[in-house]
C-alpha positions as CSV (number, residue, x, y, z in Angstrom):
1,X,104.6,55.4,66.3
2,X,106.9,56.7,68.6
3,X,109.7,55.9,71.0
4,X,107.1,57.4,73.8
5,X,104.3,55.6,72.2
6,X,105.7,51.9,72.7
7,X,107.5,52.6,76.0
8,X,104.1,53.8,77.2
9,X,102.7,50.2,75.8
10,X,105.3,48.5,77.5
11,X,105.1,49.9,80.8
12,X,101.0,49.0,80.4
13,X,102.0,45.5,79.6
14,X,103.9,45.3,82.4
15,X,101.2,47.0,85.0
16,X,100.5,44.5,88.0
17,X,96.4,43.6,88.1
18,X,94.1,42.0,91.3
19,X,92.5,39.0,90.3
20,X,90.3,37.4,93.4
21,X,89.8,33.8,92.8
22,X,87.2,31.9,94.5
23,X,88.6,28.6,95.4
24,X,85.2,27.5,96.8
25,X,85.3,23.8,99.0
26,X,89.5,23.1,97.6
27,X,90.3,25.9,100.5
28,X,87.4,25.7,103.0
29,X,87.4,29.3,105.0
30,X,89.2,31.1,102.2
31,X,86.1,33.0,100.4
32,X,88.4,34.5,97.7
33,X,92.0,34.5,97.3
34,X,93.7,37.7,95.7
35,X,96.4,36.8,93.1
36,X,98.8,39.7,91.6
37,X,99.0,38.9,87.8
38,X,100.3,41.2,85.0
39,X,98.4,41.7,81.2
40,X,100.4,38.9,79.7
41,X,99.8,36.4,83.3
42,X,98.7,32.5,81.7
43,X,96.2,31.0,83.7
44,X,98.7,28.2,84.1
45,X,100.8,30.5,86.4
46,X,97.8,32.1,88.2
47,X,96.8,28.5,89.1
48,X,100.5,28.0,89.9
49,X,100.5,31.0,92.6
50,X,97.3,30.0,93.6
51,X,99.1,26.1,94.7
52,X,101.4,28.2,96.4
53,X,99.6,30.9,98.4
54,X,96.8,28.2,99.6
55,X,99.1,25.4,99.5
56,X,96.7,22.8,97.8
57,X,98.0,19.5,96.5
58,X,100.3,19.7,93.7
59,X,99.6,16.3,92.6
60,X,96.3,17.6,91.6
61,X,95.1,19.3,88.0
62,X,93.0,22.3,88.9
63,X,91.6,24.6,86.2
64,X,90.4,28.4,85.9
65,X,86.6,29.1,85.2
66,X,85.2,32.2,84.4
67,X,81.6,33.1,85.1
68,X,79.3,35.8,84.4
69,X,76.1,35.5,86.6
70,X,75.5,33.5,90.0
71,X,74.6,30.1,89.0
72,X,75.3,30.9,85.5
73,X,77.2,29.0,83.1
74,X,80.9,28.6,83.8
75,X,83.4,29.2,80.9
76,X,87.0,27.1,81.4
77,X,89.9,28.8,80.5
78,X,93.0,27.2,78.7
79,X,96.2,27.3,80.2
80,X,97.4,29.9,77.8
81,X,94.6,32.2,78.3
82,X,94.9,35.6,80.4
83,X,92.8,35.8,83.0
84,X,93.7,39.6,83.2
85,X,93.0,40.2,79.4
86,X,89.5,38.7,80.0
87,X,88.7,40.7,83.0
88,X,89.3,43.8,81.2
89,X,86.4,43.1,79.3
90,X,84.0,42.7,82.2
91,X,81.7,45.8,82.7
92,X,83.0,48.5,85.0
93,X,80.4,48.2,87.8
94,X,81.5,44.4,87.8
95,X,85.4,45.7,87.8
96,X,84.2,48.3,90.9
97,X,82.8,45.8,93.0
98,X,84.0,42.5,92.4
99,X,84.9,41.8,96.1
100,X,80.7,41.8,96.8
101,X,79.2,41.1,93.5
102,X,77.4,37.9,92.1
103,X,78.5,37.9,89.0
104,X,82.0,38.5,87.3
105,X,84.5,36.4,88.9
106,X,87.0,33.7,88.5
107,X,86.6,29.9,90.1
108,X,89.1,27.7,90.8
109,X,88.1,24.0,89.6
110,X,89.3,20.6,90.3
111,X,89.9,18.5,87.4
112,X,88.5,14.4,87.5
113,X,91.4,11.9,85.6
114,X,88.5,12.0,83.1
115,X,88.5,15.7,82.0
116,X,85.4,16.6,83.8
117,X,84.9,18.8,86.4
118,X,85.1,18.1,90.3
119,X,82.4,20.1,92.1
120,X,82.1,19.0,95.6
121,X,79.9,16.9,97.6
122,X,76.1,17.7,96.4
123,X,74.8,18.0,99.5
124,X,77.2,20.7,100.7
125,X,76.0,22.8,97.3
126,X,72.7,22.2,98.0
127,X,73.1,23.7,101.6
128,X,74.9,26.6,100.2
129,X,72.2,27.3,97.8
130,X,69.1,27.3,100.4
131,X,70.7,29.5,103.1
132,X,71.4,32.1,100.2
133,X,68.1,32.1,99.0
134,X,66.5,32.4,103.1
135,X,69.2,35.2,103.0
136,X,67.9,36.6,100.0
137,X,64.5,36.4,101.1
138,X,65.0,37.9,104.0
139,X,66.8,41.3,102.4
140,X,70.7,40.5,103.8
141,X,71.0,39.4,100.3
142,X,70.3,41.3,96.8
143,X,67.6,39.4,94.2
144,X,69.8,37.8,92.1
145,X,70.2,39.7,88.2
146,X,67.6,38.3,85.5
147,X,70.0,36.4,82.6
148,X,70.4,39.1,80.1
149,X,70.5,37.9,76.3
150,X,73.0,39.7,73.9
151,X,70.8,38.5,70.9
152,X,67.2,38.8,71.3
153,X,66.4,36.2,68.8
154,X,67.4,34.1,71.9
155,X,65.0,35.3,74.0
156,X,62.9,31.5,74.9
157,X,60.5,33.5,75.0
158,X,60.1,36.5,72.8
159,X,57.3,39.0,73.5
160,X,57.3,42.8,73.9
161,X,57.6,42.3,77.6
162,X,60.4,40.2,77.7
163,X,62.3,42.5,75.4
164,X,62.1,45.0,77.2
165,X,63.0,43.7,80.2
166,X,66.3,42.5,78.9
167,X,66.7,45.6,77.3
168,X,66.1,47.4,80.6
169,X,68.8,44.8,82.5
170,X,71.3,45.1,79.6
171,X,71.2,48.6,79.9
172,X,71.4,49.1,83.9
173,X,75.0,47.2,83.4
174,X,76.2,49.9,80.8
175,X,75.6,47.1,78.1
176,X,73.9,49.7,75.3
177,X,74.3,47.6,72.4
178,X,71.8,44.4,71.7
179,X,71.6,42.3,68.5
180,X,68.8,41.1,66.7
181,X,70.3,39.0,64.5
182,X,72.5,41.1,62.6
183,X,70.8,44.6,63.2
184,X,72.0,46.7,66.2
185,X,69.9,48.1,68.9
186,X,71.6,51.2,70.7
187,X,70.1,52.8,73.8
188,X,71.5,55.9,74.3
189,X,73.4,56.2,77.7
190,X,73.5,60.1,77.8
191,X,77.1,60.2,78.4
192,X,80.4,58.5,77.9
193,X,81.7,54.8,78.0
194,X,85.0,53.5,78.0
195,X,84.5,51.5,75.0
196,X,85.8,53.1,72.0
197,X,89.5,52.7,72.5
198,X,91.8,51.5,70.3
199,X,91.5,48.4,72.7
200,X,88.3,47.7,71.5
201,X,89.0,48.2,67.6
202,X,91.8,45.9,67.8
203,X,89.6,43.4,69.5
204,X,86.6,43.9,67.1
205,X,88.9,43.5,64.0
206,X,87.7,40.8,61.5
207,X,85.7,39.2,64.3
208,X,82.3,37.4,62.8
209,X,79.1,39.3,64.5
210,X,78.1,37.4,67.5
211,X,81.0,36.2,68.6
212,X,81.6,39.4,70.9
213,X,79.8,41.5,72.9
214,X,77.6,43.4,70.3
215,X,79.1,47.2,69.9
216,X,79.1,48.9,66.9
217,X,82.1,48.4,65.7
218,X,81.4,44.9,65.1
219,X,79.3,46.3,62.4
220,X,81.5,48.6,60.8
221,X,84.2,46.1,60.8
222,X,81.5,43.4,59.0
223,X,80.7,46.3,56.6
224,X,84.1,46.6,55.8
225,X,85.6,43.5,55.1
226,X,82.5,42.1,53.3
227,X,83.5,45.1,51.2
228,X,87.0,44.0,50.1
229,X,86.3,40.4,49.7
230,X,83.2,41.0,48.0
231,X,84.1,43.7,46.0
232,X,80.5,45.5,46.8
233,X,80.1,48.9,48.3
234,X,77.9,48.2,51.1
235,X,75.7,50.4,52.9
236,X,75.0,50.8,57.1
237,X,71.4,52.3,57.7
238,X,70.8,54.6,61.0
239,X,67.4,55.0,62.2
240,X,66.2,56.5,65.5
241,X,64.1,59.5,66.8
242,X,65.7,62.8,67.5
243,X,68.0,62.7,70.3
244,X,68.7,58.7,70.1
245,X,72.2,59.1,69.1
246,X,72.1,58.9,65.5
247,X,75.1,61.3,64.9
248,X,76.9,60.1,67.7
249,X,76.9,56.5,66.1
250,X,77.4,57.5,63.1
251,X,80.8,58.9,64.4
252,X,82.0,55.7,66.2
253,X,81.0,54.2,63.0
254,X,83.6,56.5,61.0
255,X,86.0,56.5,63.2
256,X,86.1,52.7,63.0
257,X,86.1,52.8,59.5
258,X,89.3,55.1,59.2
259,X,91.2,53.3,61.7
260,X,90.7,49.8,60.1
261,X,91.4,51.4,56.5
262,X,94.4,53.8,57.7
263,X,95.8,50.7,60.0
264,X,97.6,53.2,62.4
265,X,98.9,55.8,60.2
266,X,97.7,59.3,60.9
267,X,95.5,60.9,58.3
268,X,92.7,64.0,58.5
269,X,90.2,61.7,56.3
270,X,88.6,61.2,59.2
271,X,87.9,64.7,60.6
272,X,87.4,65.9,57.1
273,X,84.0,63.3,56.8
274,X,83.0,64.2,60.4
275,X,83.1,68.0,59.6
276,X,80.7,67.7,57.0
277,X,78.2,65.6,59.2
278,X,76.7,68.6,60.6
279,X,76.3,70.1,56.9
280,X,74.6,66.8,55.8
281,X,72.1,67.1,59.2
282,X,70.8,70.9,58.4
283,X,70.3,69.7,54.4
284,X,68.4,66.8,55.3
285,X,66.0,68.3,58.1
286,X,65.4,70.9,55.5
């Protein structure tokens, strides 16, 4: 690594992100309140500027959630969690329109002397509720996004319609990888996604399958350390029609491979096994 390579990591560390929190009924009016916070920002002292800018009570305990679909379940963050570090994992039509999308956002929660949650009067939700869905009805409003499933053995209920569907919805948010269980479903986009940096093979390293978004490096990186503890050469089968992007996953596959075996340090192993893919094609169509 060199001196360019971690002053360019430093200056990305230190790059200033927009997070728009929705405070919800703590700041009536305020719909969203914008909050500068770097890579390494706690949610601690995101909730700390948000005090400030809306001056709320400080002798209150207020929390960060995270959720991923209107209505949808909402995730609390710790006070040593990064908000920013999270967002960077939303998809990037979420990223591009966060200011008028359902879905992708952070919440601002007040915390009961119990631990649970405070979430308003009832009433008020329940008025907020009906005059979006007269709003929806009426076409001011988009339908609200099916819940997608990341694993469709937990589909409730599992047909070939309803696999499709959530196929179809997974792949209109640039979500091209689906589990069943612990085989990989790939649709191929037909171009290129940001996700198969070294961002994402950090992030994917000796990870259980399931616990991430599914991607296909989880299943290299499963392949490979089941390897070493087990002491077993293991095998990863790729099936598909012509044109599904057998090769193409086959690559990622490789170049996860190399990267978690070479840790960093430059070597041509893996260009010297990608070169021979095209060898391996023509003998095996023959």
């Amino acid at each position: 690594m060199s001196v360019n390579d971690v002053g360019g990591r430093r200056r990305f560390e230190d790059s200033e992100f927009t997070l728009h929190i929705y405070p919800g009924s703590i700041a009536e009016g305020t719909i969203y309140c914008p909050i500068t916070a770097r890579k390494t920002s706690t949610a601690a002292e995101v909730i700390e500027s948000l005090i400030n800018k809306l001056q709320l009570e400080k002798t209150k305990c207020y929390v960060l959630a995270e959720v991923k679909e209107f209505g949808g379940e909402e995730w609390i963050l710790n006070p040593t969690d990064c908000p920013v570090q999270r967002m960077m994992l939303w998809p990037r039509l979420a990223l591009e329109n966060r200011i008028s999308s359902e879905d992708y956002r952070f919440l601002l929660r007040e915390k009961n002397l119990d631990g649970s949650i405070h979430y308003g009067s009832l009433q008020s939700w329940l008025r907020v509720t009906e005059e979006r869905r007269r709003m929806v009805e009426r076409g001011f409003l988009p339908q609200p996004q099916q819940k997608d499933y990341d694993d469709l053995c937990g589909l409730p209920d599992l047909n070939e319609k309803t696999l499709l569907e959530n196929l179809r919805n997974r792949f209109k948010q640039e979500k091209i990888y689906t589990y069943v269980g612990s085989i990989l479903i790939v649709i191929n986009p037909f171009k290129f996604l940001p996700i198969y940096n070294p961002k994402y093979v950090k992030m994917y390293d000796n990870h259980q399958l399931g616990k991430l978004e599914p991607h296909i490096y989880a299943v290299a990186d499963v392949a490979y350390h089941a390897m070493l503890q087990r002491k077993k050469n293991q095998c990863i089968v790729i099936s598909g029609e012509s044109g599904s992007g057998k090769t193409q996953s086959t690559n990622f596959l490789i170049h996860h491979l190399t990267a978690l075996s070479q840790k960093g340090f430059a070597s041509g192993v893996e260009q010297i096994i990608l070169g021979a893919g095209p060898v391996l094609e023509v003998r095996w169509k023959r």
